[in-house]
C-alpha positions in Angstrom: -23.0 34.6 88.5 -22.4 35.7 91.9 -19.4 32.7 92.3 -17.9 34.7 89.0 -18.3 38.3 90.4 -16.2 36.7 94.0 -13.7 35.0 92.2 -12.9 37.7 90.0 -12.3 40.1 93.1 -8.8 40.8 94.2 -8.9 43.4 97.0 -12.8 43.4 98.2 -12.9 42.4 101.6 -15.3 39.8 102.6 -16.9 39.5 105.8 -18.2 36.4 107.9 -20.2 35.5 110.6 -17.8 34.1 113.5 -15.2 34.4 110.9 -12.7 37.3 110.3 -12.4 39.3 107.1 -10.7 37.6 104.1 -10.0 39.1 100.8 -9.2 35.9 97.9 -5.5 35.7 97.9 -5.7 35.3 101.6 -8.5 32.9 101.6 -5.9 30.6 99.2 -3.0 31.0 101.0 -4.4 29.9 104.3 -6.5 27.3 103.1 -3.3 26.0 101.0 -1.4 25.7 103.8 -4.2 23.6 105.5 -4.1 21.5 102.7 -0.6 20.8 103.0 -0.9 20.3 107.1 -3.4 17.8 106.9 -2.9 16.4 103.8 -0.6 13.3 105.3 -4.0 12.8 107.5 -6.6 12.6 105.0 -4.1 10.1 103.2 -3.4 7.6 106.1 -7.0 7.5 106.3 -7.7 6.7 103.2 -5.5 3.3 104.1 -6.9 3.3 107.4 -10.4 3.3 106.0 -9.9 0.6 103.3 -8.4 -1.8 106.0 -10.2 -1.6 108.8 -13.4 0.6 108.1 -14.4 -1.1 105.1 -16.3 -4.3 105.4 -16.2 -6.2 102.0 -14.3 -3.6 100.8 -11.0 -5.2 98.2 -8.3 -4.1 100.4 -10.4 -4.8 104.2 -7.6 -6.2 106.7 -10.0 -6.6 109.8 -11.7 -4.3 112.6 -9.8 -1.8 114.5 -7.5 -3.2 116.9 -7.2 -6.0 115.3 -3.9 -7.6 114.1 -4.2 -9.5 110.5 -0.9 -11.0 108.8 -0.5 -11.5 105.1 1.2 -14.3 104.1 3.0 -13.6 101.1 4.6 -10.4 99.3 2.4 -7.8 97.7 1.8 -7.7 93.6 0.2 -5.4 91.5 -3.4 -6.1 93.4 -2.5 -4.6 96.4 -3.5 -0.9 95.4 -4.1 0.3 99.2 -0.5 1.8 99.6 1.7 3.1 97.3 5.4 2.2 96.8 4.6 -0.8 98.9 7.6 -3.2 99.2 7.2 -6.8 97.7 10.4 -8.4 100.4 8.6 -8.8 103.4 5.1 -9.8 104.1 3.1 -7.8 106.2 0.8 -7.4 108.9 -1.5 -4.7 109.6 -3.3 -3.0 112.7 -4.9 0.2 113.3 -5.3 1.4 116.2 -8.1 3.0 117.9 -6.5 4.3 121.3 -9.2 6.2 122.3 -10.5 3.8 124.9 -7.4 1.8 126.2 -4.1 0.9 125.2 -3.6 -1.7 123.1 -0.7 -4.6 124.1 0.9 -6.4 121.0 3.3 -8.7 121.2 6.4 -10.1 119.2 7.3 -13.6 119.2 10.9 -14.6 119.6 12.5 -15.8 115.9 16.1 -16.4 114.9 18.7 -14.3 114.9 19.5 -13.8 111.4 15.4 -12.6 110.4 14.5 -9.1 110.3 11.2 -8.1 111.7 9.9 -4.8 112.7 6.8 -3.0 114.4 6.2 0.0 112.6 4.5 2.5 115.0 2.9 5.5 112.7 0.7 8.1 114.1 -1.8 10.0 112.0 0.1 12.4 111.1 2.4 9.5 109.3 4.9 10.3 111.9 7.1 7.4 112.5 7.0 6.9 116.5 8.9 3.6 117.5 10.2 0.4 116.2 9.4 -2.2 118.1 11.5 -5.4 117.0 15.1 -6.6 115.4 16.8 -2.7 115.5 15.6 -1.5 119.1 14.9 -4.4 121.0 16.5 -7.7 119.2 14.6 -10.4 118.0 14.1 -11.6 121.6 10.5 -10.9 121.2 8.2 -9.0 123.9 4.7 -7.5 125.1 4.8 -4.1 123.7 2.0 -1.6 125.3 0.8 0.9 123.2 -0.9 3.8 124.7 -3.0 6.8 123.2 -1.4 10.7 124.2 -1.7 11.4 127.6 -2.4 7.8 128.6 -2.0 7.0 133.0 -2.6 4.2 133.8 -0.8 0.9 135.6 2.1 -1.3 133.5 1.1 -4.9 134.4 3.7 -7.2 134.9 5.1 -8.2 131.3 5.2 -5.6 129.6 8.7 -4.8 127.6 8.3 -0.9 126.7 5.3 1.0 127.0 5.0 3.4 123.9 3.2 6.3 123.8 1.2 7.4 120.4 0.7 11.2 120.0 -3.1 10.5 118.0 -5.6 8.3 119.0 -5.8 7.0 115.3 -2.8 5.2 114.2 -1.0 2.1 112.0 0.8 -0.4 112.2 3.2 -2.4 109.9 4.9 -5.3 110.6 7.4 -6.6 108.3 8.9 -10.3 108.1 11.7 -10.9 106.2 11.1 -13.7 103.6 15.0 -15.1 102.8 12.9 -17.3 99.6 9.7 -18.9 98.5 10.4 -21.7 100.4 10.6 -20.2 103.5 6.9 -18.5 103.1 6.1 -21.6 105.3 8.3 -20.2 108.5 7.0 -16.9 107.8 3.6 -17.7 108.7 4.9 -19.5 111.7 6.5 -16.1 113.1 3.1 -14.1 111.7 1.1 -16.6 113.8 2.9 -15.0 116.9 1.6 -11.7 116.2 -1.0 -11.0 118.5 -2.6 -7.6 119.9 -5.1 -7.3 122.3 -6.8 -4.7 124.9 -5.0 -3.8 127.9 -7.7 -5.0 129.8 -8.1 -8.5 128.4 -3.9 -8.8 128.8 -4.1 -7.7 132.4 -7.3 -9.5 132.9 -8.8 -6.5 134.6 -12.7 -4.5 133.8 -13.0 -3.0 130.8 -12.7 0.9 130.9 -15.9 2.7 129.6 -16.3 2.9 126.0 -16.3 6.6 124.6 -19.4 7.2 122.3 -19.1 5.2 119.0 -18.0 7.2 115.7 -19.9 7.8 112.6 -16.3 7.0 110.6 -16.6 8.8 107.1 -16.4 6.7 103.8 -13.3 7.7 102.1 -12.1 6.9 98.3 -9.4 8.6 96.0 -12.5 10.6 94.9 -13.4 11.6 97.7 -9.8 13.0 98.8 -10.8 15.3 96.2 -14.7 15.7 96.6 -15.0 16.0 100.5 -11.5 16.7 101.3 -12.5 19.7 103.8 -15.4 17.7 105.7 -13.0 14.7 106.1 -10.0 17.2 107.8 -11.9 18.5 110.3 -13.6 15.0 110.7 -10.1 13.8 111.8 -8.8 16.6 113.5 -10.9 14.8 117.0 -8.2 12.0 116.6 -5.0 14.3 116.2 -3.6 16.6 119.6 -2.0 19.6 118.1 1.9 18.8 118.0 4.0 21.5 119.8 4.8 24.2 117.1 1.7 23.5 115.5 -0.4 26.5 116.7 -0.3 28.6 113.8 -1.4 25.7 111.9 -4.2 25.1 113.7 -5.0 29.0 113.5 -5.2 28.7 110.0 -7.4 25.7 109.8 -10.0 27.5 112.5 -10.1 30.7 109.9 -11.3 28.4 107.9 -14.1 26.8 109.7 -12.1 23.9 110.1 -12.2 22.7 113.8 -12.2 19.9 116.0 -16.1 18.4 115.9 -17.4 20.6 114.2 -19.3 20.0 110.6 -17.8 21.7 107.7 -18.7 24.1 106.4 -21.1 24.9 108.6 -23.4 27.9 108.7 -20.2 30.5 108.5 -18.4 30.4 105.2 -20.5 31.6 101.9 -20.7 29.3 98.5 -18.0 31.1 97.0 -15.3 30.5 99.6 -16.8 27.0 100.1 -16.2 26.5 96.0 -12.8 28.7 95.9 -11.3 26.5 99.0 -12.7 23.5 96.4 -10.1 24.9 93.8 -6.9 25.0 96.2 -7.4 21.4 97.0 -6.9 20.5 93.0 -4.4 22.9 92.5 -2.4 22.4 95.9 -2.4 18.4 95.3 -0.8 19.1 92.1 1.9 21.2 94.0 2.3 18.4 96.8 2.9 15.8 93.7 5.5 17.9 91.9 6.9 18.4 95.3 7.2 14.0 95.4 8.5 13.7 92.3 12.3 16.0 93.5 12.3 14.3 96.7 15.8 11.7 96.1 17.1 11.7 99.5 15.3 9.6 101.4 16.6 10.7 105.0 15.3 13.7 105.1 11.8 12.8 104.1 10.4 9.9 106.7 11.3 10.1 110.6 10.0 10.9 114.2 7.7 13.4 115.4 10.6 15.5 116.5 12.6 15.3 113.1 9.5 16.0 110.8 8.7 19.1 113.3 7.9 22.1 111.0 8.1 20.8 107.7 4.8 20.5 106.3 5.4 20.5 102.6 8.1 17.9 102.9 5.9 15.6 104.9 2.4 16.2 102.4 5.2 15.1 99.9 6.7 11.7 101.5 2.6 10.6 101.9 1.7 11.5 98.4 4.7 9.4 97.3 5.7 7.0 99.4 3.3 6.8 102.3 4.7 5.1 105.7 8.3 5.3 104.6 10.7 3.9 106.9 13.3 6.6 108.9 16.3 6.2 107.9 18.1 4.3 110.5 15.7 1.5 109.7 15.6 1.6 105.9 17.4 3.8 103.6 16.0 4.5 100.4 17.5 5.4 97.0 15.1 6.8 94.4 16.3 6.3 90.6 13.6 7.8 88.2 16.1 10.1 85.9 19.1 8.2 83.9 22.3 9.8 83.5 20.8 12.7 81.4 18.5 13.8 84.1 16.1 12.1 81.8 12.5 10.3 83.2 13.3 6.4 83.2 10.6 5.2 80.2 10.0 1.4 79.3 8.5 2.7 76.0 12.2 3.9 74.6 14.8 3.5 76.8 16.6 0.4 77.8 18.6 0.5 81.3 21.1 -1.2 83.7 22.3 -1.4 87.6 26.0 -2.4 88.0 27.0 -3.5 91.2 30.8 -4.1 91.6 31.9 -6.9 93.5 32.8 -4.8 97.0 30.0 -2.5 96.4 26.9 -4.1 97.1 24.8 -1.8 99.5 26.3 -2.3 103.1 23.6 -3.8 105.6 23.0 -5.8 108.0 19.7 -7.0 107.3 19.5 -7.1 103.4 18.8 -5.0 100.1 16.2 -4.8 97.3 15.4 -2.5 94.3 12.1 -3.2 93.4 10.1 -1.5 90.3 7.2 0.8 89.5 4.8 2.6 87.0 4.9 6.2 87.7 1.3 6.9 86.8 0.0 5.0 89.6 3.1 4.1 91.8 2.7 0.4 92.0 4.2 -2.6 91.3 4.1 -3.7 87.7 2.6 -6.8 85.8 4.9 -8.7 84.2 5.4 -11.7 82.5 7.5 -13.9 85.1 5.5 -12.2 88.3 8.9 -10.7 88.9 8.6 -7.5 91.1 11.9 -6.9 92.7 15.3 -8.4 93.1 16.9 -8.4 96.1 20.3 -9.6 98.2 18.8 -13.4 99.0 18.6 -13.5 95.0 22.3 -13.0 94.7 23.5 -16.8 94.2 21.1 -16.9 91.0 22.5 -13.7 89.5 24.8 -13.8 86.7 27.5 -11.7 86.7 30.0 -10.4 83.7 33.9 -11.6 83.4 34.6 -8.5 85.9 32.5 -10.3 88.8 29.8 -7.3 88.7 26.1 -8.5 89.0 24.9 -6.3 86.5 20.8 -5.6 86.5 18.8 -4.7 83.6 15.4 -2.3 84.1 13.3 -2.5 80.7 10.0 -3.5 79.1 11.5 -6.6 76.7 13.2 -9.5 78.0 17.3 -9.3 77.8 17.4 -12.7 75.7 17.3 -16.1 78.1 20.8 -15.9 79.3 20.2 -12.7 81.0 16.7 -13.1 82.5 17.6 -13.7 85.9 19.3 -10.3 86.0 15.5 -9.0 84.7 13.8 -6.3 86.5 10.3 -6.1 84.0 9.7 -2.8 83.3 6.2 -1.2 82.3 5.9 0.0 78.4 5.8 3.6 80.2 7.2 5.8 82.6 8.4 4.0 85.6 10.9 4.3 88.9 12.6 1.9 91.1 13.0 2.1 94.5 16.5 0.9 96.6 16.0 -0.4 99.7 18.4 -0.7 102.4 17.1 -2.6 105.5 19.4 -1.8 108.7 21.6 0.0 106.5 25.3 0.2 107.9 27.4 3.4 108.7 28.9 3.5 105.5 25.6 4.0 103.6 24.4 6.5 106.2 27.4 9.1 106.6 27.7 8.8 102.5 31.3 6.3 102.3 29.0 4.0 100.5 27.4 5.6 96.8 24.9 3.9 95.3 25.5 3.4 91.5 23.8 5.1 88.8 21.0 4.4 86.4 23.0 4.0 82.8 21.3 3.9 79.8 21.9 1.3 77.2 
């Protein structure tokens, strides 16, 4: 009864120990935008738990620090990530920079491969690319340094990078040009290599900090612990310039750097009505996910995602550890012509490429499909995920010369199966992916076609 008699309050002020006074409405509005703020931080640990915290867990990588290739393209059991590309196999690290830095290096390949180092910090910032963009494919000793790191560059090193949170990820992507060159793939993974600074330099070991009690994390517990596992993670995550009110919010709520929520301070019913914004304010982040189209605007640097929260809780609740745009541009299709949801159940679809307007890049393209629900990749009877630009000699095309792609449930008869993108029997999206997209796709020259219905 006394949780009803709170909740049902509009203008009774409520005071707390250590805390200052709150009526309800403000007690949602600041703890909704704390929700939104550290959203993207719960959610990358969420991946950062299940591949490096999680011992036996289905989707464990390896420990901390610890670079692990995969060596083959992601399918349906690869739940981990959302929106995960099936073109390039990957390889995973996360970092724990609390210590030292960690030093990983690239290995030389060919000219024509892409490859990339994708340098994310907690906040699912993207800091740095080391690899085929920035540096070439020459290959190099990358040192990778937590905020604030001093310390002495040994000989070798390429670029030292600095990462704004002791916590971060990263992503290495291989281009695969076929399933015959899986075998050369694994050849350029087996260069991949990351290892302490100390160990690289060959100097004493710095002194460990004290060891961490990491907190299990599920999609349940997102929901169920969401506030404990915030301030749990605020210990690995400086305060980004511009951030201040931000953090002012989170500390009116008891949410603070090493510190146990909720503590002694905050009474059951703002404990159980901060509960209710996390449901309701997830719902807002997803809605948010669902209108995001442009793809630019949505993944990038510290300095480019400066301020905008929402738009950031959005990108990780849909697409988690995007690419920025001048490494991969994305195009979104989940409405047809009629501003209609794509849906395998009813609707039958096509992609029509004309013959001098494929996507402009110069590393290559894929559209690759998924069930909205969950936002993976979909079973299918031929294990086909994606279709991308090395696919383009099996293609058919019509008497026009247009490669002309077909997004359903059913089969398009035998003749037209290699043009097959499987479809799930329910609402779905497809993702576009340009990798080193060219000018003309990023100042807007280049338009990607549209979904058409059939």
């Amino acid at each position: 009864m006394k949780r009803r008699t709170f909740l049902q309050g509009t203008t009774a002020l409520m005071v707390l120990p250590s805390l200052p006074a709150f009526a309800q409405d403000d007690i949602r509005a600041v703890a909704r935008e704390a929700y939104i703020y550290t959203y993207p931080m719960v959610k990358n640990y969420l991946t950062m738990y299940q591949y490096a915290l999680e011992p036996g867990g289905s989707q464990y990588k390896g420990p901390l620090n610890t670079l692990v290739s995969i060596a083959r393209v992601y399918t349906p059991e690869d739940t981990a990530i959302i929106t995960p590309n099936s073109d390039t196999p990957y390889s995973f690290i996360v970092f724990d920079l609390r210590t030292e830095p960690v030093v990983v290096t690239m290995p030389p390949i060919e000219k024509d491969r892409y490859y990339s180092l994708q340098l994310i910090d907690l906040y699912t910032n993207n800091v740095d690319y080391p690899g085929t963009r920035v540096d070439g494919n020459g290959g190099g000793d990358f040192l990778i340094a937590g905020p604030g790191w001093k310390g002495d560059m040994p000989k070798g090193i390429k670029r030292v990078i600095e990462m704004p949170t002791t916590l971060a990820m990263g992503i290495v992507r291989t281009q695969l040009f076929s399933p015959d060159d899986l075998e050369r793939v694994k050849e350029v993974q087996a260069g991949y290599k990351a290892q302490p600074l100390s160990v690289y330099a060959g100097t004493p070991a710095p002194t460990a900090p004290p060891p961490v009690d990491w907190m299990p994390v599920s999609d349940e517990l997102m929901v169920t612990n969401y506030w404990p596992l915030a301030a749990f993670l605020l210990q690995f995550a400086p305060p980004y310039p511009g951030d201040d009110a931000q953090r002012e919010n989170l500390a009116k709520l008891g949410i603070q750097e090493r510190v146990t929520w909720p503590g002694t301070a905050l009474s059951s019913d703002i404990v159980a009505l901060m509960k209710e914004v996390v449901v309701a304010t997830e719902k807002e982040i997803r809605d948010e996910a669902a209108r995001l189209t442009d793809s630019s605007k949505i993944f990038g640097t510290p300095e480019f995602m400066k301020g905008q929260y929402m738009t950031r809780a959005a990108a990780a609740q849909g697409g988690i550890y995007g690419n920025s745009v001048q490494e991969a541009l994305y195009v979104i299709y989940a409405f047809d012509g009629n501003r209609q949801l794509l849906d395998g159940r009813r609707g039958k679809y096509t992609l029509t490429f004309s013959v001098d307007m494929l996507p402009p890049v110069d590393a290559f393209w894929s559209i690759t499909m998924y069930d909205k629900p969950k936002q993976l990749l979909v079973p299918n009877p031929i294990d086909r995920y994606l279709i991308n630009s090395p696919m383009l000699a099996d293609l058919k095309r019509n008497d026009k010369g247009d490669v002309v792609l077909y997004l359903q449930h059913e089969s398009p008869g035998a003749e037209l199966e290699a043009n097959w993108l499987p479809a799930p029997s329910e609402t779905f999206y497809a993702v576009m992916r340009l990798y080193l997209p060219r000018a003309e796709a990023l100042d807007g020259r280049w338009k990607p076609p549209a979904v058409e219905t059939l």
